[in-house]
C-alpha positions, 0 to 999 in steps of 0.5 A: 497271943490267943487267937481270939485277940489276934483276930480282933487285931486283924480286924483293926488293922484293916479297918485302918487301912481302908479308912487311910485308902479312902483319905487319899482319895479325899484331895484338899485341891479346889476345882479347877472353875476359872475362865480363860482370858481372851485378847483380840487384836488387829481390829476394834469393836465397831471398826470399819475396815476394808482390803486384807485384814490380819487378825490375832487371838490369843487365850491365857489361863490359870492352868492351861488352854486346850484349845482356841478357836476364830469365828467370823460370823459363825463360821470356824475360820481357824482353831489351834490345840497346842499354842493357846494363840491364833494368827489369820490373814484375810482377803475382806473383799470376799465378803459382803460390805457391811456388818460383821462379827468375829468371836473367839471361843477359848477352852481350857483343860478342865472345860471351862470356856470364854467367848469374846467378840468383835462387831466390824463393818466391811467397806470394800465399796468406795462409793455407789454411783446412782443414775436415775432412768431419764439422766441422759438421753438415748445413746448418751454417758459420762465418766465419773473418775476418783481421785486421791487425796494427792489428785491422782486418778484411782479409777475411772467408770462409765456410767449410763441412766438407770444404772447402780454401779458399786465401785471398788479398787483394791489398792486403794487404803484411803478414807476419802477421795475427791469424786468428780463427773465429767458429762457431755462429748469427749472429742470436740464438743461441750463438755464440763466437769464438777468435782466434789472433795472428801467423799468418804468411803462407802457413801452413795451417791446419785449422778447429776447432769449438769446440763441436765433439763427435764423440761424440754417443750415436746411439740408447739401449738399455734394459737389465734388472738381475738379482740386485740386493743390498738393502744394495748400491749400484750404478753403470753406465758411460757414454762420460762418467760412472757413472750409478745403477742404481736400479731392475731396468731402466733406459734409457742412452745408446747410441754406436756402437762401444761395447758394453762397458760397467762395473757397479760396486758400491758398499758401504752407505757409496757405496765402491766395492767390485767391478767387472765388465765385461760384453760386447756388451751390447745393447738388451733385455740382462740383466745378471746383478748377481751377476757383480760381484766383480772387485777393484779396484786403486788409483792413489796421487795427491798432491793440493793442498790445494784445496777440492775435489779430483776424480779421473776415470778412463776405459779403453779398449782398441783406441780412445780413442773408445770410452773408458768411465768407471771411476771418479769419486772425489773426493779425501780430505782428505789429501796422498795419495789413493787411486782405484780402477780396473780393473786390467788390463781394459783395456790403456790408461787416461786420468786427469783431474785436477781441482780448484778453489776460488772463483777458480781451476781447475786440470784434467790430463789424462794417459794411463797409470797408473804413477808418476802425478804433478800437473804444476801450471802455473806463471803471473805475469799482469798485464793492462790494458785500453784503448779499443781495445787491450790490454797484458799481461806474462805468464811461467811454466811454460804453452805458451800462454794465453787470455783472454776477453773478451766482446762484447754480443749481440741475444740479452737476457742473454747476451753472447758469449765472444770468446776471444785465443790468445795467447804470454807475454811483457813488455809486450805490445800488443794490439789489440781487433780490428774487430768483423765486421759481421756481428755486427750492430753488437755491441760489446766490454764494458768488462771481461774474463773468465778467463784460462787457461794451458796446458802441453800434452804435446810443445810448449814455446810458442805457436809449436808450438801453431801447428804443431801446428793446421797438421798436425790433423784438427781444429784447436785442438780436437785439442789436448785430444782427442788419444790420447796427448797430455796437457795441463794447464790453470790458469784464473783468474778476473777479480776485479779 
């Protein structure tokens, strides 16, 4: 072979093999672009959880996982490099009640990621009680207890005015409990208890006094009367009823914010005849009896044929505190009576309704004066008591009902009411709840009292009863003593 052609032979073969060297480096193999796939178990997307919590995560892949990691709220919590998977325990009762996230982020060998997450809502707190400032007076507190849906006692807590209490008990897994407040001295004297069903888990709610009165007269004032008509009876205005004026001066209840009060005279047959409003009337006042001429104007109210039917009537101007009593009028034995009130001085009215015969109450109470009407409330009601608990069916026109029972009490002679807010319904179970021990060994009585229904203005069940104590100032108490806000009450004796 000449050397010119083994040089060009030699050149080729080169050429082939770099050109081969370069082919191998060519792979016919796509990249690796696919995500990995997560699974997170042991909790749900908007899931409300509470206690210990045990979580799983778990990231598969098309080739391999490198590595898995836990997030709570940002935090890394956990990660694993070898397993692909993640298991964690913990204790929710270290975090804050409310809105959290988990999120998982898986890598695989080529650097693809996935990202997955979970929105939960921590609810460690049971409830949170609420007191308002002036709920008790100086040196005064209640016990508010929880109980299970079997009537044992979860917790017990004191509670005093203006106080924000949050309550938790670890070994409680439940949704719902029966709350119940128990006010008033715990040794000899009055004291009385109200319990409400099927509190749910985290709700807040504000404690009422059930004898609680924001109205107490602050001092008295005495007042002289002039011009006193022989044959004429006459009647003075408190914040809660007429009283007589039988003689030149007497002495009545003094509320701070109330200086307005109502004279009516009454003819020799006690019908009212004449009112007048007397202003800013203070300690030592005169009142001039002459003044009284001012006409009255009727109200038309068709009533029952009950055996006693009563009417109430209060004004007030800028404040329902500082309402004053303008009439109180039984009703005539007819369909349709007539009740006096005072016209346009005052700007807002409050009508109380009630009758009532051996075995039954019915009470309404109502604001305005225009196109009155009765609401009655409508009831079916059946109860049975057992050992331990009790079953009802009750369905009508109420919102909710309560039925008391009553518990024995050191004090000779008197056993203290222990009353159940309760919704309607079929069949119903209910248990008698463990009795705190504070009561010092005090036991249910083998019978029950009255029961009563309400309709109250703006809610249509139990459920808004509930809501409507977790926006109050005073709880359940508010229910009745809301400006504006009208309700019916039936109540029915136990006669069986």
């Amino acid at each position: 072979m000449h050397l010119k052609n083994y040089l060009r032979l030699a050149a080729l073969s080169s050429a082939l093999f770099f050109q081969s060297c370069g082919d191998d480096g060519d792979s016919d193999e796509p990249l690796d672009t696919t995500n990995p796939e997560i699974t997170i178990s042991g909790i749900e997307n908007d899931e409300a959880v509470w206690n210990n919590l045990a979580i799983q995560a778990s990231a598969t892949d098309d080739i391999a996982i490198a590595s898995i990691e836990l997030y709570l709220d940002n935090e890394l919590l956990k990660s694993d490099e070898t397993t692909g998977s993640i298991k964690t325990e913990w204790d929710t009762n270290d975090y804050e009640d409310g809105q959290h996230t988990i999120k998982v982020v898986a890598t695989d060998n080529a650097g693809n990621k996935a990202e997955k997450e979970v929105s939960f809502e921590i609810k460690n707190v049971l409830v949170t009680l609420k007191s308002a400032a002036d709920l008790m007076d100086s040196g005064q507190s209640g016990i508010v207890f929880l109980s299970d849906l079997e009537g044992k006692i979860i917790i017990e807590q004191t509670i005093t005015s203006g106080q924000t209490i949050e309550i938790r008990q670890n070994g409680y897994d439940g949704t719902e409990f029966f709350l119940t407040e128990m006010f008033g001295p715990f040794e000899d004297d009055l004291q009385r208890l109200i319990t409400y069903e099927h509190i749910e888990r985290g709700q807040i709610w504000n404690v009422s006094h059930r004898s609680i009165d924001h109205r107490h007269p602050q001092s008295s004032r005495t007042v002289k009367f002039e011009n006193m008509e022989s044959n004429a009876h006459y009647k003075i205005s408190t914040a809660y009823n007429l009283r007589d004026v039988n003689r030149d001066e007497i002495t009545i209840p003094a509320y701070d914010g109330i200086y307005d009060f109502i004279v009516i005279k009454e003819n020799s047959r006690y019908v009212p005849a004449a009112y007048h409003l007397y202003n800013n009337v203070v300690d030592g006042s005169n009142i001039d009896l002459s003044q009284v001429t001012s006409e009255f104007d009727y109200v038309d109210i068709s009533f029952p044929k009950y055996q006693k039917s009563m009417c109430y009537i209060y004004g007030y101007n800028d404040s329902f505190n500082e309402r004053v009593q303008v009439c109180s009028e039984r009703a005539a034995d007819k369909s349709v009576s007539s009740f006096p009130y005072t016209g346009d001085t005052f700007d807002n009215y409050q009508i109380h309704i009630a009758w009532y015969d051996a075995y039954s109450s019915f009470d309404q109470y109502t604001y305005g004066i225009d196109d009155y009407e009765i609401n009655a409330v409508e009831q079916n009601f059946n109860l049975e008591l057992k050992d331990d608990m009790f079953s009802y069916s009750a369905d009508g026109s109420f919102d909710y009902m309560k039925i008391t029972f009553y518990i024995t009490n050191e004090n000779p002679g008197y056993d203290t009411p222990w009353e159940y807010i309760l919704s309607g319904g079929e069949n119903r179970e209910i248990p008698l709840l463990e009795i705190p021990e504070s009561l010092n060994g005090a036991e249910y009585l083998s019978e029950y009292g009255n029961r009563y229904f309400y309709d109250v203005d703006d809610m249509e069940n139990y459920e808004d009863l509930k809501e409507f104590i977790g926006t109050s100032t005073y709880g359940y108490y508010d229910t009745e003593h809301t400006e504006g806000l009208g309700y019916s009450v039936f109540r029915q004796a136990n006669v069986d």
